[in-house]
C-alpha positions as CSV (number, residue, x, y, z in Angstrom):
1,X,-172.4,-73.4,-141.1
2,X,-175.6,-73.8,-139.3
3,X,-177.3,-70.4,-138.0
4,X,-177.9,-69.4,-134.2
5,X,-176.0,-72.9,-132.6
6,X,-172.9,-70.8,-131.8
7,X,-172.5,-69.3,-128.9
8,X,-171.7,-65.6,-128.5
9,X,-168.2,-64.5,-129.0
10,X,-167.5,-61.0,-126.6
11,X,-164.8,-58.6,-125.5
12,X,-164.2,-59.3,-121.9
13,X,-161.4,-57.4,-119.7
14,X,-159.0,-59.6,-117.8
15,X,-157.8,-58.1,-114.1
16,X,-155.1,-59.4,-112.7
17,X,-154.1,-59.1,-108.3
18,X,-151.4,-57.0,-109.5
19,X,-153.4,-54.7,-110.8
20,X,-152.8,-55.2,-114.4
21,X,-155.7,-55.6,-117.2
22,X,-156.2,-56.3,-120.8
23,X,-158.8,-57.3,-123.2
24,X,-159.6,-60.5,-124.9
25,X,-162.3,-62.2,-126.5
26,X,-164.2,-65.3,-124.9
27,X,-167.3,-67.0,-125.0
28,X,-168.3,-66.5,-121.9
29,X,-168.5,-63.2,-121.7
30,X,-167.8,-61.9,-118.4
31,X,-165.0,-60.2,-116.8
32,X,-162.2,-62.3,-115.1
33,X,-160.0,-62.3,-112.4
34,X,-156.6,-63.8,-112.2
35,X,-153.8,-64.5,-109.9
36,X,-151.0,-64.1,-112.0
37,X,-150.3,-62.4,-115.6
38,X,-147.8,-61.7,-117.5
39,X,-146.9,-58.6,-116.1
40,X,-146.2,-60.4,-112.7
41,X,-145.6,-63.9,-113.2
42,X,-142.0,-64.6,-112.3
43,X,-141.3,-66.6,-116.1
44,X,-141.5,-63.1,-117.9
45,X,-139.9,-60.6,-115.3
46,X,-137.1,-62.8,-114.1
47,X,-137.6,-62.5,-110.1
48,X,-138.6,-65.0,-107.8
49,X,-142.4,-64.7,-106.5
50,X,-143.5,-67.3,-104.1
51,X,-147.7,-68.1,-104.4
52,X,-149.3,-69.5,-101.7
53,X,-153.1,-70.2,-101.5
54,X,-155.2,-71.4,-99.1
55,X,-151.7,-72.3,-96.7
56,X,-151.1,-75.0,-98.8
57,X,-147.5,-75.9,-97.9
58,X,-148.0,-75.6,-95.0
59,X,-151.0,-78.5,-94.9
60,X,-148.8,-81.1,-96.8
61,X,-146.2,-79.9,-94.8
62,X,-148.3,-80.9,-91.5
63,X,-149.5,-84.2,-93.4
64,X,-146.4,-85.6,-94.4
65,X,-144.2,-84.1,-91.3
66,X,-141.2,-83.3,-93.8
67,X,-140.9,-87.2,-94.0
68,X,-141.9,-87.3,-98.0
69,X,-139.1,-85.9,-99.5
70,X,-136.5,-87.5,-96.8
71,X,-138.1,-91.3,-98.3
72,X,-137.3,-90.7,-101.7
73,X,-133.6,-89.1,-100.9
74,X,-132.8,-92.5,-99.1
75,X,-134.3,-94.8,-101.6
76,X,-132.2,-92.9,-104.6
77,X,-128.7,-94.1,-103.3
78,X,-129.6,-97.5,-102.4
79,X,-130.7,-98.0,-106.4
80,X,-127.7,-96.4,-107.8
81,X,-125.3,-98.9,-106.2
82,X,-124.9,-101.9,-108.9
């Protein structure tokens, strides 16, 4: 392997909104921030934890009216007649 073309290769500490943390290794070698970890996310613990950034339901929501899902629901039965 060539010498000094790789980059640096740290501990960093991962913080997570729940208030959880651990340590990794990256190259980028700063301290991150996440949303959701393994500690919270709803995969590992089992409950139901509803994410919402930025209101984004509620934007497609206003976009669409409720009219994008109701456009696929009545083009589904009209296929499956044959």
């Amino acid at each position: 392997m060539k010498d000094k073309i790789h980059p640096k290769y740290a501990e960093v500490t991962v913080t997570c909104a729940c208030g959880a943390s651990f340590k990794t290794r990256s190259t980028l070698c700063k301290d991150y921030q996440v949303d959701i970890c393994s500690v919270c996310h709803p995969f590992y613990t089992g409950k139901q934890k509803f994410v919402d950034t930025a209101g984004r339901v509620e934007k497609f929501q206003k976009k669409f009216g409720g009219q994008y899902f109701k456009k696929a629901e009545a083009a589904k039965p009209a296929a499956a007649k044959k």
